[in-house]
N, CA, C and O atoms as CSV, one atom per row, in Angstrom:
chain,resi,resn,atom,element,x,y,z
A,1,UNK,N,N,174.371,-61.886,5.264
A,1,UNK,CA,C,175.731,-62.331,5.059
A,1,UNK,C,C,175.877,-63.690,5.722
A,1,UNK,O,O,175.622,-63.946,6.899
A,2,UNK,N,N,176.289,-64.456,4.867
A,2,UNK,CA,C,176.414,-65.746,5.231
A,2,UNK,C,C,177.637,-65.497,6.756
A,2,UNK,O,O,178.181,-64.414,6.967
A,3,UNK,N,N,177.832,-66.642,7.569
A,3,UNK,CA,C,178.361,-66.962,8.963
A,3,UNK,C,C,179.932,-67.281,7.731
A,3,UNK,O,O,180.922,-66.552,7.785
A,4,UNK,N,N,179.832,-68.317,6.867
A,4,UNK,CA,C,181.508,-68.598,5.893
A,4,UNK,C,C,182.203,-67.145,5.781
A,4,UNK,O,O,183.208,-66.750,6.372
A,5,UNK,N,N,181.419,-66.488,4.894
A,5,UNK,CA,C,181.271,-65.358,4.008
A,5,UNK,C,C,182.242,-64.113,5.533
A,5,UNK,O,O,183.370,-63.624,5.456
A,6,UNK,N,N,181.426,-64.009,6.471
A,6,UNK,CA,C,181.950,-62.796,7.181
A,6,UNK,C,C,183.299,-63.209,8.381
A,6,UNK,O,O,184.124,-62.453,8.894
A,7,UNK,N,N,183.143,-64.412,8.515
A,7,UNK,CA,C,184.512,-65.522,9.484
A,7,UNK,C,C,185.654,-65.158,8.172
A,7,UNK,O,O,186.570,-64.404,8.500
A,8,UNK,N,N,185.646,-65.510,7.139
A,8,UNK,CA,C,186.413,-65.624,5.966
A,8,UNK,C,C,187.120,-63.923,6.327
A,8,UNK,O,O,188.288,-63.582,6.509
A,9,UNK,N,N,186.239,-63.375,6.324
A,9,UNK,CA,C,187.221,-61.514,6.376
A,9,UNK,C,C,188.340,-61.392,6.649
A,9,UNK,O,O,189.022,-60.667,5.925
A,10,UNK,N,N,188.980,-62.086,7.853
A,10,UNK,CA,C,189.740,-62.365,9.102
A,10,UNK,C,C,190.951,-62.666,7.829
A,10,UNK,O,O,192.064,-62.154,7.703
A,11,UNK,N,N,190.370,-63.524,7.109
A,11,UNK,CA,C,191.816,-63.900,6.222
A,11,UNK,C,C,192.331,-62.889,5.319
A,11,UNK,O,O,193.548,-62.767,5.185
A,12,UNK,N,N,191.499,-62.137,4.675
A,12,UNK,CA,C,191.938,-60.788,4.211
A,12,UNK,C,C,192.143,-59.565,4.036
A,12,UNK,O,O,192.569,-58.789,3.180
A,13,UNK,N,N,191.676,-59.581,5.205
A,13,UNK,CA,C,191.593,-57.751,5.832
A,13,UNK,C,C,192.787,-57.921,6.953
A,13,UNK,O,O,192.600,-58.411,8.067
A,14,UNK,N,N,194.060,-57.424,6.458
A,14,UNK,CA,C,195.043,-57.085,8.016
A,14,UNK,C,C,194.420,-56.595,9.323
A,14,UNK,O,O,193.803,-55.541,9.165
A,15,UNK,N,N,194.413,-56.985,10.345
A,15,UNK,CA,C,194.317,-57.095,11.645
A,15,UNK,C,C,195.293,-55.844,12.112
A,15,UNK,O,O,196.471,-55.530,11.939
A,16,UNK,N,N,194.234,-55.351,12.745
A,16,UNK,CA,C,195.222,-54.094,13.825
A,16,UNK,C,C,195.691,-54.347,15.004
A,16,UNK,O,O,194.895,-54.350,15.943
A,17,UNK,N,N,197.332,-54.665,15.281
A,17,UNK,CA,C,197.782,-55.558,16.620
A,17,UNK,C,C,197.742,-53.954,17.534
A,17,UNK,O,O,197.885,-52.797,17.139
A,18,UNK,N,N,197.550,-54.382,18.530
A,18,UNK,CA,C,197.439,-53.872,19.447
A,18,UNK,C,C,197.835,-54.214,21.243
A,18,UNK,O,O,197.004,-55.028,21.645
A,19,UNK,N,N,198.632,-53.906,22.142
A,19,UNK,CA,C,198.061,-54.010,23.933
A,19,UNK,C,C,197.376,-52.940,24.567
A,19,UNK,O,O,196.998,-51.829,24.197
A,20,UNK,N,N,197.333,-53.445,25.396
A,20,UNK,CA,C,196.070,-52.293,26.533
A,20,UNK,C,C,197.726,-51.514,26.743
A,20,UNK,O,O,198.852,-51.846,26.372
A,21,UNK,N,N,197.341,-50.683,27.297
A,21,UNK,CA,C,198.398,-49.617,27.768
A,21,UNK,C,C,199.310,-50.004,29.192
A,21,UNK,O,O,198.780,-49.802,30.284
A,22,UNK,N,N,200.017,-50.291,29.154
A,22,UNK,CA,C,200.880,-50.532,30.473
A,22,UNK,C,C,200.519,-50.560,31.728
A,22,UNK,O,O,200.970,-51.310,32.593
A,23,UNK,N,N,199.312,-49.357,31.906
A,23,UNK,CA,C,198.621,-48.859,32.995
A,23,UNK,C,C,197.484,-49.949,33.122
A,23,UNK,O,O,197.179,-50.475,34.193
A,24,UNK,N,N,197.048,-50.155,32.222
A,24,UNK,CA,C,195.999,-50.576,32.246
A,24,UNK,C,C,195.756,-52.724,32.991
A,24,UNK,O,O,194.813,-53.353,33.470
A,25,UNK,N,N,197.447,-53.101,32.603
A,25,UNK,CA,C,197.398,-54.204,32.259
A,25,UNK,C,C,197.310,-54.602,34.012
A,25,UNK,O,O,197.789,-53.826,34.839
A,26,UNK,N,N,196.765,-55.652,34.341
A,26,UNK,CA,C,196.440,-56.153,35.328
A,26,UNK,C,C,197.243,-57.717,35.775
A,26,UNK,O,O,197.460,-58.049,36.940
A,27,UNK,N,N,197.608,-58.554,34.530
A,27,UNK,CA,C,198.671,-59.547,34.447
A,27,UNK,C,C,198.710,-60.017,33.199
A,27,UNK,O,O,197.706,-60.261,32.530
A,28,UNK,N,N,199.621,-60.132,32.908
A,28,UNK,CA,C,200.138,-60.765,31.579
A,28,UNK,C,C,200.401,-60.153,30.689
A,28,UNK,O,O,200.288,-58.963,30.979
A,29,UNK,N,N,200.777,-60.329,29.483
A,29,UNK,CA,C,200.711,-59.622,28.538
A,29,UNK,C,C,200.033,-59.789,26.923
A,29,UNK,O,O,200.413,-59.914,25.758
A,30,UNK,N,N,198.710,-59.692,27.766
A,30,UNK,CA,C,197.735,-59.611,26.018
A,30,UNK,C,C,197.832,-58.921,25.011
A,30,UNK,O,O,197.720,-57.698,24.930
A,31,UNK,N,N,198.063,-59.740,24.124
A,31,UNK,CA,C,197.862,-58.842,22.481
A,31,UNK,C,C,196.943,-59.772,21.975
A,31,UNK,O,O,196.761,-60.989,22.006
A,32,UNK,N,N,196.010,-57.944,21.108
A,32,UNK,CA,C,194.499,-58.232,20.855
A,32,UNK,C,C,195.082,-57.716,19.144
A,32,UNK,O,O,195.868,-56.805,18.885
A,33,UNK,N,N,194.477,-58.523,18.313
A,33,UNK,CA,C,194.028,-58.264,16.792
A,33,UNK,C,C,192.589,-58.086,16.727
A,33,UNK,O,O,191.646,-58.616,17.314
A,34,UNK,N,N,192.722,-56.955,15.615
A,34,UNK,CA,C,190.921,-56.553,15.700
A,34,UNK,C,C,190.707,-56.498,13.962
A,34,UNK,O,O,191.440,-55.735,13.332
A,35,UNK,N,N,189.742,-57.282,13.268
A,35,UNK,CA,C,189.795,-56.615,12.065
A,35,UNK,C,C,188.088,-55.631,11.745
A,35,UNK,O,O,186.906,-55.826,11.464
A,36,UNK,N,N,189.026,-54.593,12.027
A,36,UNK,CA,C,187.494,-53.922,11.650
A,36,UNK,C,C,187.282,-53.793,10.502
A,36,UNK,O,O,188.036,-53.232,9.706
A,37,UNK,N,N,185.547,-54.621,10.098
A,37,UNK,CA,C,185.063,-54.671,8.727
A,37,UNK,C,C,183.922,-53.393,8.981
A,37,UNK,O,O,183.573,-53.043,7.853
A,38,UNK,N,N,183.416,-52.807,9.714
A,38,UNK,CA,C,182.838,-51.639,9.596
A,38,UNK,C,C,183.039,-50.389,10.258
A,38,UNK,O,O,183.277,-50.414,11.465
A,39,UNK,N,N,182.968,-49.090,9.533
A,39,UNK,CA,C,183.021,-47.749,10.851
A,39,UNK,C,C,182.316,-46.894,9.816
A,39,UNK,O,O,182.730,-46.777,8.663
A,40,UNK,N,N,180.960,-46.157,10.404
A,40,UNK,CA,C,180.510,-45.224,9.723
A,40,UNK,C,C,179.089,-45.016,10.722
A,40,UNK,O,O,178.240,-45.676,11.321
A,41,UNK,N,N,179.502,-43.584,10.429
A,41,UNK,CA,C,178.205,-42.693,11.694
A,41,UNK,C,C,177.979,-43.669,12.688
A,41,UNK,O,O,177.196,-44.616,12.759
A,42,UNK,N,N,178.938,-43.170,13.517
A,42,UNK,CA,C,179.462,-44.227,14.912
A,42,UNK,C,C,178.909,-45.521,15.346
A,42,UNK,O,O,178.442,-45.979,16.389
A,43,UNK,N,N,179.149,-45.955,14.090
A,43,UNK,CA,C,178.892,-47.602,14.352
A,43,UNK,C,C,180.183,-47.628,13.779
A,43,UNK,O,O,180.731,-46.887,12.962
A,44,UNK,N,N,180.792,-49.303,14.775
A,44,UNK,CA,C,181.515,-50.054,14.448
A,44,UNK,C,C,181.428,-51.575,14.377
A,44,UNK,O,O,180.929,-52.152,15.343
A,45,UNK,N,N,181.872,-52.303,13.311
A,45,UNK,CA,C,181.435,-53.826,13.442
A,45,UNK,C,C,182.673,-54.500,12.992
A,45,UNK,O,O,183.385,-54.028,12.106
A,46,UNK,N,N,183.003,-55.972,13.814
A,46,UNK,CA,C,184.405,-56.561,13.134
A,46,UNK,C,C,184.511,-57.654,14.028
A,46,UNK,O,O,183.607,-58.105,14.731
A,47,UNK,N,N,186.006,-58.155,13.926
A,47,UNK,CA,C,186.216,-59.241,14.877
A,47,UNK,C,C,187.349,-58.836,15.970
A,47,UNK,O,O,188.271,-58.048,15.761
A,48,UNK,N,N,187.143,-59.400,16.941
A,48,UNK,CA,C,188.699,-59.105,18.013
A,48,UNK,C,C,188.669,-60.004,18.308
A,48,UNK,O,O,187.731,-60.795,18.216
A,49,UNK,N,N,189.827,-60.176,18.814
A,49,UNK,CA,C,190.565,-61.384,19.601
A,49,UNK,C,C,192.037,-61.296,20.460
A,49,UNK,O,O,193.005,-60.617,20.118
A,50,UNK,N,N,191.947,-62.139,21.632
A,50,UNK,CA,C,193.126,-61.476,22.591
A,50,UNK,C,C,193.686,-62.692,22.876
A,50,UNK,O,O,193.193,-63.788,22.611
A,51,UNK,N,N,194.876,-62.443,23.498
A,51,UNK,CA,C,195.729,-63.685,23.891
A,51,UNK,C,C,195.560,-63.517,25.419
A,51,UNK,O,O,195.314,-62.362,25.768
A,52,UNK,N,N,195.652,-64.540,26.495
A,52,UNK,CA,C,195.563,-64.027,27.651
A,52,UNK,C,C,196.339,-63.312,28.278
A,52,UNK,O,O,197.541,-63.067,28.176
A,53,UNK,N,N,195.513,-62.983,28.968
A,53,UNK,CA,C,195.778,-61.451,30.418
A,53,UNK,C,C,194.764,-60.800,30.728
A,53,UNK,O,O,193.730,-61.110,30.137
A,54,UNK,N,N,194.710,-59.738,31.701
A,54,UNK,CA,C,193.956,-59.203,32.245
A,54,UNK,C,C,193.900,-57.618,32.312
A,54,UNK,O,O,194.495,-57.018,33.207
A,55,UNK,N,N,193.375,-57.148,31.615
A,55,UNK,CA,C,193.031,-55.522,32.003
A,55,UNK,C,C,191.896,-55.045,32.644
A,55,UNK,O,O,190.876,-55.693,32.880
A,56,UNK,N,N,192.206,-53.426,33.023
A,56,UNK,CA,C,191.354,-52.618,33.402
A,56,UNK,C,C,190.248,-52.222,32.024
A,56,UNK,O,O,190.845,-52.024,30.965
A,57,UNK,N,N,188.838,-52.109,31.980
A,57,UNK,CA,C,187.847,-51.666,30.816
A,57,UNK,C,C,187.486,-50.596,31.740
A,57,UNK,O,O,187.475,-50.422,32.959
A,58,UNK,N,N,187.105,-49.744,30.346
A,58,UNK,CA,C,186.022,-48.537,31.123
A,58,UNK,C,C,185.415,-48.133,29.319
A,58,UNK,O,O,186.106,-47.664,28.415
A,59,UNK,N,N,183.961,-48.505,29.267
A,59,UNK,CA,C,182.566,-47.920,28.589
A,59,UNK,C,C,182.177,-46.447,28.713
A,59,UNK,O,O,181.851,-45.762,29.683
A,60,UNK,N,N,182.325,-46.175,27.363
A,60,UNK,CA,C,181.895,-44.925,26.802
A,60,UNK,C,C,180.735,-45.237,25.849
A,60,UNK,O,O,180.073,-44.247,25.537
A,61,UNK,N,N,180.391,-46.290,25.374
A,61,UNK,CA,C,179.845,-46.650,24.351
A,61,UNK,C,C,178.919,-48.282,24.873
A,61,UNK,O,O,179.126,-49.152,25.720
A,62,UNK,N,N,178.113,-48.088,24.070
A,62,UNK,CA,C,177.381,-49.298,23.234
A,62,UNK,C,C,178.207,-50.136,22.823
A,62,UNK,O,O,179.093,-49.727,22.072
A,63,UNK,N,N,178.157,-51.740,23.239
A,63,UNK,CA,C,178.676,-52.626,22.864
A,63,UNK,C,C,178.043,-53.986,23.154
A,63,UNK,O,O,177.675,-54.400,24.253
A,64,UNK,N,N,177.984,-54.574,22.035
A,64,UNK,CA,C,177.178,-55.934,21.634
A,64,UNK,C,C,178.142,-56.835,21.207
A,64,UNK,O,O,178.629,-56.516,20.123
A,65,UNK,N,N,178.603,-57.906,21.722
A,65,UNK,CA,C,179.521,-58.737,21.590
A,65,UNK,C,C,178.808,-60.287,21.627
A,65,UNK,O,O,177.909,-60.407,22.460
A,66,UNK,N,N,179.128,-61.479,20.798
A,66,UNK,CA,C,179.347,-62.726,20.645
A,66,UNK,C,C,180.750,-63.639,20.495
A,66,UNK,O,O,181.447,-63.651,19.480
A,67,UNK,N,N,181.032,-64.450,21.800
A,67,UNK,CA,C,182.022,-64.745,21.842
A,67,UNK,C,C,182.146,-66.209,20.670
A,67,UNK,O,O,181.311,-67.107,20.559
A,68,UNK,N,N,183.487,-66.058,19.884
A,68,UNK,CA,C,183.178,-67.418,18.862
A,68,UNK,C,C,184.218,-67.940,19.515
A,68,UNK,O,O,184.310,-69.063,19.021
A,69,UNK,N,N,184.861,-67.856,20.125
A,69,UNK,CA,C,186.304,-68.863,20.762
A,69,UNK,C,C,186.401,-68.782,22.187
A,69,UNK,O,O,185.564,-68.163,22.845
A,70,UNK,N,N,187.199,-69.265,22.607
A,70,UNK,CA,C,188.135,-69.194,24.213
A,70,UNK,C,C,187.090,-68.840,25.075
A,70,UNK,O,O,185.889,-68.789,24.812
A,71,UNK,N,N,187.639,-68.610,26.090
A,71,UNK,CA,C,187.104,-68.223,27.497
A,71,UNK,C,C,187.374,-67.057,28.115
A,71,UNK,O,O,188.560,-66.734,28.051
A,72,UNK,N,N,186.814,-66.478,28.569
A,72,UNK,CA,C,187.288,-64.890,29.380
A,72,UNK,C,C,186.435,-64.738,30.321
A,72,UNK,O,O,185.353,-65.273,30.080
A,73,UNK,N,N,186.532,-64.101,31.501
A,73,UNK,CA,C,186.589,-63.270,32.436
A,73,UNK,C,C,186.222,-61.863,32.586
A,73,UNK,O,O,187.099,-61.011,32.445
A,74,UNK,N,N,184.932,-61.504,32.875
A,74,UNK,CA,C,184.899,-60.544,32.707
A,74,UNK,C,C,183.868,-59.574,33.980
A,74,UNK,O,O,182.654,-59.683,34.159
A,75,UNK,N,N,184.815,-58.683,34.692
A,75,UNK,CA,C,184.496,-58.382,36.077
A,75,UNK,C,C,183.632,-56.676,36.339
A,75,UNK,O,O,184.106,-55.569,36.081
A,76,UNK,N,N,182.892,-56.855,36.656
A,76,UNK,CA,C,182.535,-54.656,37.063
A,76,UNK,C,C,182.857,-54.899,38.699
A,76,UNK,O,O,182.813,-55.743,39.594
A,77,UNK,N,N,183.226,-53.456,38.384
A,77,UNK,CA,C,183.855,-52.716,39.655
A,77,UNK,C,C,182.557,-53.005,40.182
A,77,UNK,O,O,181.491,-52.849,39.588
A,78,UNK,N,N,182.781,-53.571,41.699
A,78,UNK,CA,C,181.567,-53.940,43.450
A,78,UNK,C,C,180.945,-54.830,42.417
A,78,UNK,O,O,180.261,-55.330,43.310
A,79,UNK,N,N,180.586,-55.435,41.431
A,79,UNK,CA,C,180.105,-56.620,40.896
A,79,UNK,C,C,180.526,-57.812,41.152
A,79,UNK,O,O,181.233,-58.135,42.107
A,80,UNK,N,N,179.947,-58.767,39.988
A,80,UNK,CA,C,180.427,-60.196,39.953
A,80,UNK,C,C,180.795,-60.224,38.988
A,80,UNK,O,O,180.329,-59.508,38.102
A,81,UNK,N,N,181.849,-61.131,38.782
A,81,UNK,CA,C,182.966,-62.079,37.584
A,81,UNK,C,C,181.709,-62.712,36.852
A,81,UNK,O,O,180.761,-63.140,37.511
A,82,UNK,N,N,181.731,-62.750,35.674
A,82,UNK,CA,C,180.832,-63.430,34.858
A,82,UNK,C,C,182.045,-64.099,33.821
A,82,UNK,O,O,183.013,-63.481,33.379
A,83,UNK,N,N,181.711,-65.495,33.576
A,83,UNK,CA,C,182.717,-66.209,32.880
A,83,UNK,C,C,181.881,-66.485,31.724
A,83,UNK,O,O,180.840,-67.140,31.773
A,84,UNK,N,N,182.681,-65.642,30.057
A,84,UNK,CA,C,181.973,-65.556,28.863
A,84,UNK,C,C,182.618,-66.788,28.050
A,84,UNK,O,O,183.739,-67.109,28.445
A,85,UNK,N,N,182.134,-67.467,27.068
A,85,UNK,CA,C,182.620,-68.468,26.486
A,85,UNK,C,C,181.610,-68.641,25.355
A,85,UNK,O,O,180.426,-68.305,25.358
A,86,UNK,N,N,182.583,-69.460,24.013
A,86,UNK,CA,C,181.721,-69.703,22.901
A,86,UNK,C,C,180.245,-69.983,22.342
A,86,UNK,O,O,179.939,-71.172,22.254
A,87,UNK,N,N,179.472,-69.207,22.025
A,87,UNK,CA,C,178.216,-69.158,21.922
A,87,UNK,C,C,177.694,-68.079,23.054
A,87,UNK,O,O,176.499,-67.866,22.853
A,88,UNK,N,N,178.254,-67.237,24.313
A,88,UNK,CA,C,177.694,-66.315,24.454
A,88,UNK,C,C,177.354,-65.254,23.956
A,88,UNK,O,O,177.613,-65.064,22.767
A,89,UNK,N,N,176.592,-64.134,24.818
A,89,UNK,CA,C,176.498,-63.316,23.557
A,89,UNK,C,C,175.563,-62.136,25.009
A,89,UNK,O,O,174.789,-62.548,25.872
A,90,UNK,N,N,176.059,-60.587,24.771
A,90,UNK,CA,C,175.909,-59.656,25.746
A,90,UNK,C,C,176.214,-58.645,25.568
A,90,UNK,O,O,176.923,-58.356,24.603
A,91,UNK,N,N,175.630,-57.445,26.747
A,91,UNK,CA,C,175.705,-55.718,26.036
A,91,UNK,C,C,176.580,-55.671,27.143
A,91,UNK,O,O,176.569,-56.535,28.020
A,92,UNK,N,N,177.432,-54.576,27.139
A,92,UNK,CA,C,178.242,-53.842,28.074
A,92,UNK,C,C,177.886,-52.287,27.490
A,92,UNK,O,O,178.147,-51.829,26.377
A,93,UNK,N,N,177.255,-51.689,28.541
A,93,UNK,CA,C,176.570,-50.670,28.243
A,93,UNK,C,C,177.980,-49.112,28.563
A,93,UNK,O,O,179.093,-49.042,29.084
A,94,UNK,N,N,177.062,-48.182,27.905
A,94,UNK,CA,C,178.490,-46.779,29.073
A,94,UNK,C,C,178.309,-46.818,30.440
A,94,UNK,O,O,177.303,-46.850,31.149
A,95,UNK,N,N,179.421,-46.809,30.648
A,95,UNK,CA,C,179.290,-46.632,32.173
A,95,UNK,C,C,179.894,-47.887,33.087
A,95,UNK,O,O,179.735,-48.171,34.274
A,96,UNK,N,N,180.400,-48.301,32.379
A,96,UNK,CA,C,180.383,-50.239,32.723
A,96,UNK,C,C,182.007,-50.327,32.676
A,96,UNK,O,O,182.778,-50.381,31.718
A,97,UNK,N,N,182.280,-50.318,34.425
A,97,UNK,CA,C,184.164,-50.044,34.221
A,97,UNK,C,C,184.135,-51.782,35.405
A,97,UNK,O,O,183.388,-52.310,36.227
A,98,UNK,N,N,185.491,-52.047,34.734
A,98,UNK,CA,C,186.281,-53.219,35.640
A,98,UNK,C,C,187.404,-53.599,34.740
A,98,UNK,O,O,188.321,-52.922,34.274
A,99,UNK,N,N,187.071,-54.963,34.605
A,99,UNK,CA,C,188.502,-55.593,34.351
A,99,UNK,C,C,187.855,-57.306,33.291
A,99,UNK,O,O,186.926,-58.076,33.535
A,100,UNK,N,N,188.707,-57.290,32.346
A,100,UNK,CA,C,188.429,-58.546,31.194
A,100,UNK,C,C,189.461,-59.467,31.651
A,100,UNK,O,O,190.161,-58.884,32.479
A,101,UNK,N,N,189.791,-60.500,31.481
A,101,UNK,CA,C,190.460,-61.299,31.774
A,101,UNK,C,C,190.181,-62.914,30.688
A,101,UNK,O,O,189.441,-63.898,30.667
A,102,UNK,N,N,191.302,-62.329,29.931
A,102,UNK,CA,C,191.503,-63.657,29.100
A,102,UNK,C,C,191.705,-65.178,29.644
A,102,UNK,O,O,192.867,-65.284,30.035
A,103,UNK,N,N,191.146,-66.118,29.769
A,103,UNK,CA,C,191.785,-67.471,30.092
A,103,UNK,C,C,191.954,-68.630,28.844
A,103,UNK,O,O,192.472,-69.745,28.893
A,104,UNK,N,N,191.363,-67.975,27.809
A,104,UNK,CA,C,192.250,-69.110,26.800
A,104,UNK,C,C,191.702,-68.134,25.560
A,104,UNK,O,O,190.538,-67.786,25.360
A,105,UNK,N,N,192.967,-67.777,24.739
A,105,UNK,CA,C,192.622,-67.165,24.056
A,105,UNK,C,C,191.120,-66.656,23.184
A,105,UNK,O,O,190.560,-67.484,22.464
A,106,UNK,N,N,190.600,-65.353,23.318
A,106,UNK,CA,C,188.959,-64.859,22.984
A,106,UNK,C,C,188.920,-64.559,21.811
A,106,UNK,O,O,189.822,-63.801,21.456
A,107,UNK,N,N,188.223,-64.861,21.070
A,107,UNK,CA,C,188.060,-64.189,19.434
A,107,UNK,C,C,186.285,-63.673,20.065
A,107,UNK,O,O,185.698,-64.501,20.761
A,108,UNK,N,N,185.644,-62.438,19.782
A,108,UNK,CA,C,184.687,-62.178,19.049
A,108,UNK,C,C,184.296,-61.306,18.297
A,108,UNK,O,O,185.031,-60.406,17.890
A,109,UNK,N,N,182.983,-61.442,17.968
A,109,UNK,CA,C,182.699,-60.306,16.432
A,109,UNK,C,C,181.662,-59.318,17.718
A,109,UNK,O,O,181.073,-59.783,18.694
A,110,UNK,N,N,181.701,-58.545,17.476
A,110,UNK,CA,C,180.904,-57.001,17.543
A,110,UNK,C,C,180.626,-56.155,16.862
A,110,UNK,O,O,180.900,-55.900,15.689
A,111,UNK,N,N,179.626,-55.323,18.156
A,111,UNK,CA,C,178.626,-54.114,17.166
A,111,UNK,C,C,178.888,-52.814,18.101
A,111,UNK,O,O,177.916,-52.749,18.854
A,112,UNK,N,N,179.806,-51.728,18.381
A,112,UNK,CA,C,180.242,-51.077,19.085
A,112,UNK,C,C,178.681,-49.374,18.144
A,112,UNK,O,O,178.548,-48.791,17.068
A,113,UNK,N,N,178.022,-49.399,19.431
A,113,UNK,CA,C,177.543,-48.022,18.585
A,113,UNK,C,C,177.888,-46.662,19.492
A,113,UNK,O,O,177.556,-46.718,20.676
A,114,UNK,N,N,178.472,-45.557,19.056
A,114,UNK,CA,C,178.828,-44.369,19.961
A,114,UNK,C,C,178.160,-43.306,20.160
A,114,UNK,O,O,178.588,-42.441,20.924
């Protein structure tokens, strides 16, 4: 699949708006659009993207992410802050709890397997 071809989705597949849960939110108030272009025998594949703020994460799953926009923040509990940005690209495995932190709005595509 061409890089045009699967960016292009975004324009015609409605986006599922979404926030982290009240509990969860750490500052600000992010809203994330996700368009998921795949789900079948627990794979998932698509794009997200958040506006800034900061939540609590906690991993149940497999996750393979490439960031195509913005900047974020992204912390494990007794770890280090690792600062993700356009052209990265990384697993967050189960088990893998802290906190994301938007600093200029994040778009990326992922491969969530469960």
């Amino acid at each position: 699949m061409s890089k045009d071809l699967f960016l292009s989705v975004t324009t015609s597949v409605e986006p599922e708006v979404s926030r982290p849960g009240p509990d969860k939110v750490l500052a600000g108030d992010p809203v994330h659009s996700t368009w998921n272009l795949e789900e079948r025998d627990g794979l998932y594949c698509g794009i997200w993207q958040s506006t800034p703020g900061k939540w609590v994460i906690s991993y149940d799953e497999w996750e393979y992410c490439r960031i195509l926009e913005g900047v974020s923040v992204i912390s494990e509990d007794g770890g280090e802050a690792v600062t993700v940005k356009a052209g990265d690209s990384f697993i967050l495995r189960p088990g893998f709890k802290g906190s994301w932190e938007v600093l200029e709005t994040t778009r990326k595509d992922y491969v969530i397997k469960i």
